[in-house]
C-alpha positions as CSV (number, residue, x, y, z in Angstrom):
1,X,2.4,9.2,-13.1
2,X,2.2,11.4,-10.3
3,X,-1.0,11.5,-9.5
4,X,-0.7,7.6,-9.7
5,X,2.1,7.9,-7.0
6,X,-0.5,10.5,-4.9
7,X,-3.1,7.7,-4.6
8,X,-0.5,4.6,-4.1
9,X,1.2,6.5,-1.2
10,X,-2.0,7.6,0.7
11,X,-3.3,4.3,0.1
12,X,-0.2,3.4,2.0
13,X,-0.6,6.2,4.5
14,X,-4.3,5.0,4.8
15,X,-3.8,1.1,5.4
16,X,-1.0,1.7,8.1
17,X,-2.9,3.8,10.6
18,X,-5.8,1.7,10.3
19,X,-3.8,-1.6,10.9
20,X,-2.4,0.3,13.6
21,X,-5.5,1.2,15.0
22,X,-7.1,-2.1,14.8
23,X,-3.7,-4.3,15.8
24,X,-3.7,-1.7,19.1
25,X,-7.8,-2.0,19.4
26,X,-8.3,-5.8,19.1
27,X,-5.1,-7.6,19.6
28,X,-3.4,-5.7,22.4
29,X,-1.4,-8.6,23.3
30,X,1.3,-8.6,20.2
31,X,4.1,-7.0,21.4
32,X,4.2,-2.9,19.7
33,X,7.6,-4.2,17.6
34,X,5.4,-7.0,15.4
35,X,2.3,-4.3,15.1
36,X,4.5,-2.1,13.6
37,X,5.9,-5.0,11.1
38,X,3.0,-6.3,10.4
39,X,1.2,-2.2,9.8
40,X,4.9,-1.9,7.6
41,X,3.8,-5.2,5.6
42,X,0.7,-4.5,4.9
43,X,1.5,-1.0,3.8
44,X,3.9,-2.4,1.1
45,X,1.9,-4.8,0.4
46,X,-1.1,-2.8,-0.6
47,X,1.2,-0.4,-2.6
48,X,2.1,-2.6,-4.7
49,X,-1.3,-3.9,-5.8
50,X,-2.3,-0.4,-5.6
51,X,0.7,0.3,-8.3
52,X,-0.7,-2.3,-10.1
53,X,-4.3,-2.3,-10.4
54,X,-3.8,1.7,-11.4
55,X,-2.0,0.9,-15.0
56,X,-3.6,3.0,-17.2
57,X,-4.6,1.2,-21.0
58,X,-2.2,4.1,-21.8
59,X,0.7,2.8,-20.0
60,X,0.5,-0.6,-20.8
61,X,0.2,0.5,-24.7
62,X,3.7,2.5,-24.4
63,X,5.5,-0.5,-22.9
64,X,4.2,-2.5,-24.9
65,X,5.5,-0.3,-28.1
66,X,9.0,0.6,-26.6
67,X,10.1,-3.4,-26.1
């Protein structure tokens, strides 16, 4: 589990200074206040498929036992 959270958050980390980059690189003319919503969006975002797609067999065999 942590090392699952390790990966989701720099995954996070990752996609939000490159959105930045590329929001500040190509499309200068948004206003800084939607980069930063739309960086912030797309970092969720690809946490939660990142949470997701990293479900071990294991994990899905213990919830699947405990219910």
């Amino acid at each position: 589990m942590n090392k699952r959270m390790t990966t989701i958050i720099m995954t996070m980390i990752f996609v939000a200074i490159l959105s930045l980059w590329i929001l500040a690189k190509d499309h200068s003319a948004v206003p800084l206040h939607f980069r930063i919503l739309i960086a912030i969006g797309g970092s969720l975002l690809s946490g939660v498929l990142a949470y997701f797609l990293s479900i071990e067999k294991n994990d899905a065999e213990k919830s699947k036992s405990n219910k």
